[in-house]
C-alpha positions in Angstrom: -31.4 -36.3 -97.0 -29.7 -32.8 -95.5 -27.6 -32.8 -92.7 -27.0 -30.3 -90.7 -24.0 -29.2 -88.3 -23.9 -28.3 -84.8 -22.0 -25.1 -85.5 -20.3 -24.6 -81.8 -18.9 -28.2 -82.0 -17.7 -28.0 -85.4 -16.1 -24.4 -84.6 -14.5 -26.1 -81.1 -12.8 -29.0 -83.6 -12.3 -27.3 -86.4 -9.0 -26.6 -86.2 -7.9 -30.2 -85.4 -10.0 -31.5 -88.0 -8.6 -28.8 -90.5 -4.9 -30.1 -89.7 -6.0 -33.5 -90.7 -7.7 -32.1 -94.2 -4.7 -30.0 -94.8 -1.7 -30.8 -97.3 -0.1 -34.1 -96.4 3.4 -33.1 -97.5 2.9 -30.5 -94.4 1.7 -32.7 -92.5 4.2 -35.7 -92.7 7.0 -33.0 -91.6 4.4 -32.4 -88.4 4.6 -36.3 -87.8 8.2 -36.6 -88.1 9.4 -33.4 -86.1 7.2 -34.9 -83.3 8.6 -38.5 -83.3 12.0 -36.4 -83.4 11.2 -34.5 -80.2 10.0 -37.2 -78.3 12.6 -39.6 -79.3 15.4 -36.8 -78.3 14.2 -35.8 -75.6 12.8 -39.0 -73.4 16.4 -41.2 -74.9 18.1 -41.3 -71.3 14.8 -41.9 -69.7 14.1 -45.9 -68.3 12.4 -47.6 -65.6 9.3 -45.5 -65.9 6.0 -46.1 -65.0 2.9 -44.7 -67.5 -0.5 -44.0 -65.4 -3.5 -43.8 -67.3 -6.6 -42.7 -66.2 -9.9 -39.8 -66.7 -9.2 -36.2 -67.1 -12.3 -35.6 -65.1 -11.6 -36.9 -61.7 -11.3 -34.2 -58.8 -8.6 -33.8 -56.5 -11.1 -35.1 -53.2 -12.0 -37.8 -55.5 -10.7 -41.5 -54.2 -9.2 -42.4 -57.2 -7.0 -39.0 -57.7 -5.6 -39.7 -54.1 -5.0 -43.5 -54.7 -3.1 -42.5 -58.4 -1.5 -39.4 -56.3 -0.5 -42.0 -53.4 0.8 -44.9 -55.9 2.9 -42.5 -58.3 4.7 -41.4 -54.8 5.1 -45.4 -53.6 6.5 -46.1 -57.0 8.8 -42.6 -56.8 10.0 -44.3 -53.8 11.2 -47.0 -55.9 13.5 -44.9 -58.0 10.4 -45.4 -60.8 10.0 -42.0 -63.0 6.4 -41.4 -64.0 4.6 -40.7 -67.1 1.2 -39.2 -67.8 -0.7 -37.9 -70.3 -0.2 -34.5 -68.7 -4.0 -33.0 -68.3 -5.5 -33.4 -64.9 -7.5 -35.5 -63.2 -5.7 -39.1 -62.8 -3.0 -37.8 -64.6 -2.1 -34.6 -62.4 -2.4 -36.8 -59.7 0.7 -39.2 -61.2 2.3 -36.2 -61.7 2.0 -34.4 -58.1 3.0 -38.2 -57.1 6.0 -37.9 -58.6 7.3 -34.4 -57.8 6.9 -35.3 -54.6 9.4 -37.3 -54.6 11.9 -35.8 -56.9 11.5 -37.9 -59.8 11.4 -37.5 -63.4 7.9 -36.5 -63.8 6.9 -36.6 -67.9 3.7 -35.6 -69.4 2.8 -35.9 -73.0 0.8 -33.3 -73.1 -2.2 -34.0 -76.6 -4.0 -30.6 -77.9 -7.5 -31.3 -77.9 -10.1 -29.0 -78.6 -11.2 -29.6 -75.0 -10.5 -31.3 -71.4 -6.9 -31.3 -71.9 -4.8 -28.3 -69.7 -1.4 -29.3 -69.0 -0.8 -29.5 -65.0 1.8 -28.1 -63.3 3.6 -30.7 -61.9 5.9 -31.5 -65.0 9.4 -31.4 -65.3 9.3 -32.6 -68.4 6.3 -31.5 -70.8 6.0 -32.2 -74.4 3.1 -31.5 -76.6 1.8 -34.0 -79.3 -0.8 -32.9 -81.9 -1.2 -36.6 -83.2 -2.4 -39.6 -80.9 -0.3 -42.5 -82.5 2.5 -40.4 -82.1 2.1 -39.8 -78.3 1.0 -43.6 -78.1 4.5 -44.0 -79.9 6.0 -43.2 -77.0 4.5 -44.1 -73.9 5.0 -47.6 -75.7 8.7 -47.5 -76.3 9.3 -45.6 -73.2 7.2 -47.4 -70.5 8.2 -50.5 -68.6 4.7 -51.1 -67.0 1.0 -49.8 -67.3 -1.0 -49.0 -65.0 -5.0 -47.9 -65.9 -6.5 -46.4 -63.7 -10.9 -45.7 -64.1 -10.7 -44.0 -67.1 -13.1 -42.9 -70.0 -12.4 -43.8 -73.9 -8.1 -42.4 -74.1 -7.8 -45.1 -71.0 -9.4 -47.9 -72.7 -7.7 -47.1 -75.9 -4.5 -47.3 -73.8 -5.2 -50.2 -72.4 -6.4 -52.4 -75.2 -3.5 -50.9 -77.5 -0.8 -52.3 -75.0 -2.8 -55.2 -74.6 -2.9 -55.8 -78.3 0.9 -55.1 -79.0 1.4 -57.5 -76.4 -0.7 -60.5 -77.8 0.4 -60.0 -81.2 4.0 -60.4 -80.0 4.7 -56.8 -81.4 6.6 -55.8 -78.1 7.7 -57.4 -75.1 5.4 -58.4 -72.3 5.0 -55.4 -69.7 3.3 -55.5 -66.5 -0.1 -54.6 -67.3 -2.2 -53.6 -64.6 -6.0 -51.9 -64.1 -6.7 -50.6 -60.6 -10.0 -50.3 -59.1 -11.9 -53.8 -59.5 -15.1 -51.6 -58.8 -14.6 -50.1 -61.6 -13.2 -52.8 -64.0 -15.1 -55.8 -62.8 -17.7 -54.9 -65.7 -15.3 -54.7 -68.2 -12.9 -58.2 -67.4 -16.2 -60.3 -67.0 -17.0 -59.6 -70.4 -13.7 -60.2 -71.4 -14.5 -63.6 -70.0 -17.4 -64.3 -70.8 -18.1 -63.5 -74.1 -15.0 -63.1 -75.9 -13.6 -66.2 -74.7 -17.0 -67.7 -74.7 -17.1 -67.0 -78.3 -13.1 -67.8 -79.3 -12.1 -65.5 -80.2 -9.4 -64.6 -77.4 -7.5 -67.4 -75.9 -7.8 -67.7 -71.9 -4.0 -67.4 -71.7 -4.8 -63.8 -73.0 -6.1 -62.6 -70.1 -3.0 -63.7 -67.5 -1.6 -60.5 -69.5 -4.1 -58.0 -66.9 -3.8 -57.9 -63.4 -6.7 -56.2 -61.2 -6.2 -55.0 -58.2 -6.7 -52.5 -55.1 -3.7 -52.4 -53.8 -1.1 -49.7 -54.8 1.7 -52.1 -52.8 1.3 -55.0 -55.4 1.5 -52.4 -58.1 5.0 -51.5 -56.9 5.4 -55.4 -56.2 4.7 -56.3 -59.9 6.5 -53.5 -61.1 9.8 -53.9 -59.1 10.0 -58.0 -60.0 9.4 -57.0 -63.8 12.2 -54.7 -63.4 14.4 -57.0 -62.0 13.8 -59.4 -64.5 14.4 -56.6 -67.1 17.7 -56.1 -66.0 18.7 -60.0 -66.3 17.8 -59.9 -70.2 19.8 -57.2 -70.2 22.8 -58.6 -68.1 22.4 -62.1 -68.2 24.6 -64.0 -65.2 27.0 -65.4 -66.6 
């Protein structure tokens, strides 16, 4: 059986998929200069916030203004804000935080399309690999937040979530916004994984849905504060 090759989509990811193919000696000095970066240069960072959501919603789109008005509530807080660093959702966390003078971090992903760094960054770093940039929005997030997204989201989301059950880091504040949009999503979650065992129904007490940016900054704040009594116990 022959195949053949859309030539203008394999010319669009060739590059990328060329990397992948190319001499692993290479590319392990790729991985580690970018774990280096990242880990160097986001150290002093804490308390931040990571707001997920598509590259493809417009600036008069509802969602861009709630993720534009929730990144400035939690700004307000004294939370710094992390993005992936394209537009959409995530310009809108970004201009959220600028607004208010806070750190303001995007980890920027080359892809062969969609993602074009915005401009409201104080802090920009560029990741070729995806479990590198996951990496760190892990290690350097104290709460999720998931706005609608497309595939990168949900693979954000269900990562954390993962990580999380498994007991392979501790719990954060896990939140999806927009029950509109997520209703679909947690009802199956509910009734057919658990249905068919294999989740437990404790599982789920990990997400919270809501439509309320206020309660975002509500369940971020009181996770913070316990945060800071693991890490200064009264005596």
């Amino acid at each position: 059986m022959s195949c053949i090759k859309n030539r203008s989509t394999t010319s669009a990811t060739s590059s990328i998929i060329d990397d992948l193919k190319g001499d692993q000696s290479w590319r392990i000095f790729r991985i580690i200069s970018e774990f280096t970066e990242g880990f160097d240069e986001l150290s002093g960072l804490c308390d931040a916030i990571s707001i997920f959501g598509s590259a493809r919603l417009v600036p008069d789109s509802f969602y861009y203004q709630k993720t534009v008005e929730l990144a400035e509530l939690l700004s307000k807080e004294g939370f710094a804000i992390i993005s992936g660093g394209g537009p959409g959702v995530m310009e809108a966390a970004n201009k959220g935080a600028i607004a208010q003078n806070q750190p303001s971090i995007g980890l920027n992903i080359e892809l062969p399309m969609e993602q074009k760094p915005n401009p409201y960054q104080n802090l920009s770093l560029n990741f070729r690999y995806f479990f590198v940039r996951k990496v760190m929005f892990v290690r350097y997030s104290m709460g999720y937040v998931c706005m609608p997204g497309g595939f990168g989201t949900l693979d954000e989301f269900f990562e954390a979530l993962t990580l999380m059950q498994t007991h392979k880091i501790y719990p954060l504040p896990l939140v999806l916004f927009g029950s509109d949009f997520w209703s679909g999503l947690m009802d199956w979650l509910e009734n057919k994984l658990i249905d068919y065992s294999v989740i437990s129904p404790e599982d789920l007490r990990l997400i919270t849905v809501t439509d309320d940016p206020q309660q975002v900054v509500d369940i971020m704040a009181a996770h913070r504060d316990w945060k800071n009594l693991q890490r200064h116990p009264t005596p």
